[in-house]
N, C-alpha and C positions, 0 to 999 in steps of 0.2 A: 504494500500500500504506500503511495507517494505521500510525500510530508502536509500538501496541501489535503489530501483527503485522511489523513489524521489528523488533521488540527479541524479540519469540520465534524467529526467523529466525537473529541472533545469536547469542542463546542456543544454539539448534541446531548450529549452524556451529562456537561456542565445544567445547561437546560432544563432538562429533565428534573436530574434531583433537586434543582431548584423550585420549579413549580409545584414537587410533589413534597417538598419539606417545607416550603411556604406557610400552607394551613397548618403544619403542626406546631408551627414557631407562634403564628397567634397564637391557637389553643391552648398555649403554656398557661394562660393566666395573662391575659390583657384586654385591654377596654379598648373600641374602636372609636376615634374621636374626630375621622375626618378624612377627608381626601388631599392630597401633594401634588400638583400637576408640575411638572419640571418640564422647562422649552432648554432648550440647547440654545447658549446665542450663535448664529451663524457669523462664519467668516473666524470662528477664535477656537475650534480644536488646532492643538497640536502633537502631532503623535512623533514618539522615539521609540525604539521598536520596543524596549522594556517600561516604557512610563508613556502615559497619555493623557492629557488633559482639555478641559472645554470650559469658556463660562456659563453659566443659567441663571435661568431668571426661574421663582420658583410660587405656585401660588397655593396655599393650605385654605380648604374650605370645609368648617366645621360641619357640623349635620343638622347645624341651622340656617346654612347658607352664607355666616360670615368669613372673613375670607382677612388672610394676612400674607403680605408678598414679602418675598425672598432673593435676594440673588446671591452667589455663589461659586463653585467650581467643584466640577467632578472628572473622573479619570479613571485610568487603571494605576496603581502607584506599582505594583510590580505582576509581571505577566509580560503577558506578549500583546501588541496592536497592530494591525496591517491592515488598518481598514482608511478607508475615505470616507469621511459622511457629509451631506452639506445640510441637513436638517434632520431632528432626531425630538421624540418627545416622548416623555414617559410619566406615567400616572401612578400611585401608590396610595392603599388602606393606609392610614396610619394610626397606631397601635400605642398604648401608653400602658402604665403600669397602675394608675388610677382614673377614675371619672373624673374627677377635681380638675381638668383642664382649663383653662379661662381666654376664649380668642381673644388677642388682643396680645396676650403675656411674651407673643415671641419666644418660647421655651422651645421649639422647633432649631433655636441654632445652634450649630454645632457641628461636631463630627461626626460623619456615618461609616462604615465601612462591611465590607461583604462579599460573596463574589459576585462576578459580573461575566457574564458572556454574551457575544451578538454575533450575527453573520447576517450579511448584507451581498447582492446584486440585483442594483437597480433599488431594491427596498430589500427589508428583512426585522427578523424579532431581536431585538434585546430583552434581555432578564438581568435584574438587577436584586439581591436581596440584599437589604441593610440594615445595622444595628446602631444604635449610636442618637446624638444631641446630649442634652442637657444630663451631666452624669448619667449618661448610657438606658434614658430610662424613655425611649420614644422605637419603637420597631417598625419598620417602612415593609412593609409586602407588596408585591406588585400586583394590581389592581388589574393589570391588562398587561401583552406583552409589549412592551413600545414598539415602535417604529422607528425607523430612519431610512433616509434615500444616499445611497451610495453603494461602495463596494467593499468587501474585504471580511475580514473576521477579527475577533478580539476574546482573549479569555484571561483571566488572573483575578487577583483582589482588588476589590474595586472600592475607590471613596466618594464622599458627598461631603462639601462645607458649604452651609449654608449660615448666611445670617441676615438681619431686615433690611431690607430693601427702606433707607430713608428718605428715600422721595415719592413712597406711597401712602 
């Protein structure tokens, strides 16, 4: 098997146990307090074949429809990237450790980290699971698989820093 159709292989593999350990990572014991929508800003990925990064803009919508914006940067910090994307967008349950959330608190920033894999031509899925924010107590599930338009593939540990967005 050539290397390009083992690292789709992984990707695959990555995938999978992702979406299928998703739900058990809520389950643990966590309150679901909202939705994360993250835009990728275009024109600001930049990939090194071991590190990759991008800015975003990010927007948290409680389950009352109020809503707190975010920008930030996310990446692979170690892994492999050989991808192109020129627009990418991902959605995410977000999961807390209590009901006591209050919109407005910004307690969404912070560090997330997890694994991450995608494959792309033309379009394709990304799967991002992540742990992390405000002493490690906010868990991000992916809500849907993202999308992105490009090419290539990407798998490793994956980050998210988010923090408020002050001109919203």
């Amino acid at each position: 098997m050539n290397s390009k159709k083992q690292l789709l292989v992984i990707i695959g593999l990555l995938c999978a146990i992702m979406m299928v350990s998703s739900p058990l990572c809520a389950a643990e014991g966590g309150v679901k307090i909202g939705t994360l929508t993250i835009n990728v800003v275009p024109d600001t990925r930049r990939n090194i074949l071991i590190r990759s990064s991008a800015d975003v803009k990010a927007v948290f919508k409680d389950e009352h429809g109020k809503t707190e914006h975010y920008f930030g940067e996310m990446g692979i910090g170690l892994g492999v990237d050989l991808s192109y994307k020129s627009d990418e967008v991902l959605g995410y349950l977000v999961f807390s450790g209590s009901s006591d959330y209050k919109t407005g608190s910004y307690a969404l920033q912070g560090k997330y980290y997890g694994a991450d894999a995608a494959a792309a031509v033309g379009g394709g899925p990304s799967v991002k699971v992540l742990i992390g924010g405000f002493e490690k107590s906010f868990t991000l599930q992916p809500l849907m698989v993202g999308g992105s338009k490009g090419f290539g593939a990407s798998a490793g540990l994956g980050y998210l820093y988010l923090q408020k967005d002050p001109r919203k």
